[in-house]
N, C-alpha and C positions, 0 to 999 in steps of 0.2 A: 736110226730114225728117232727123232725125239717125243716127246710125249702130242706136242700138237700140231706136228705134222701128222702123227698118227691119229688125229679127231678129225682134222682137215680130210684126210684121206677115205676114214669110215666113214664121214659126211656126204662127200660128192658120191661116194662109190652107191651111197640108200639114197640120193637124189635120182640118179643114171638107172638103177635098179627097180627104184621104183616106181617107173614112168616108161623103161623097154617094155613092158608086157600093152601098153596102148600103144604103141607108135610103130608095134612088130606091126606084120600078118604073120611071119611064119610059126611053126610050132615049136614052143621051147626057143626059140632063135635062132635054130637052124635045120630042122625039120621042112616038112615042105608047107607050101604058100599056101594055106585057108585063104578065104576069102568068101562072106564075112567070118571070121571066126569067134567060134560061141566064148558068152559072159564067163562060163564054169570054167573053159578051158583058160582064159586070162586069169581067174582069180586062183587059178592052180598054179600060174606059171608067178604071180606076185606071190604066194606063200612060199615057193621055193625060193624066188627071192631076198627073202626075208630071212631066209633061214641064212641062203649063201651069206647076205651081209652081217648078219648076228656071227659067221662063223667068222669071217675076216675080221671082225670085232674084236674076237675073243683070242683070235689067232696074235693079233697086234697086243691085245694086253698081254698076254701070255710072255710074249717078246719083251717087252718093253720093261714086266717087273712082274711080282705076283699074281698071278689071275685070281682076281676074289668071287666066290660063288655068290650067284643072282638065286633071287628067289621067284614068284608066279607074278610078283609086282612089276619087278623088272621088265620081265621077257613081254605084260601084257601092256605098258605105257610104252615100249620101243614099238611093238607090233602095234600101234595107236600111231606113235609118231610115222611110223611105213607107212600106213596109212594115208594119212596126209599129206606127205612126202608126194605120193602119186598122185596127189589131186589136180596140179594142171594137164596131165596125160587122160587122167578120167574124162576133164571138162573137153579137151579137144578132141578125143573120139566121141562122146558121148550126146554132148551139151552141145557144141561149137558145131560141128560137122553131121547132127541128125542120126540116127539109129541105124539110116542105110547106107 
């Protein structure tokens, strides 16, 4: 895999990532069916996301050539962009379709 299939890949994968924790009910993804299920327990399943895709990140550089160490800047403007990444899943549970 080359170098921008491998950005293309880590891209979609923190779009998809970022946005299953609205669009579930289940817990973790496949846990059983909440309904509604609590803020805490989404914002718990987006940090594991976050991490999963930071891992496939690092997996794919690792692959591809030297893995260069990140410092606290890195890890907190990625966890910024995750962030945003999920914001049309936020808007359509949240905004769009009411609290109930």
């Amino acid at each position: 895999m080359d170098q921008s299939a491998a950005v293309w890949l880590v891209l979609v994968a923190a779009v998809v990532a970022a946005n299953l924790p609205y669009f579930n009910e289940r817990l973790l993804l496949v846990g059983p069916r909440r309904v509604p299920k609590p803020v805490w327990w989404r914002l718990l399943e987006l940090v594991l996301m976050a991490v999963l895709t930071f891992g496939l990140g690092s997996m794919l550089e690792a692959r591809i050539g030297q893995r260069h160490e990140q410092g606290w800047e890195f890890y907190a403007a990625a966890a910024c962009l995750f962030i945003t990444l999920g914001f049309p899943g936020f808007v359509w549970r949240y905004l769009r379709r009411g609290r109930g």
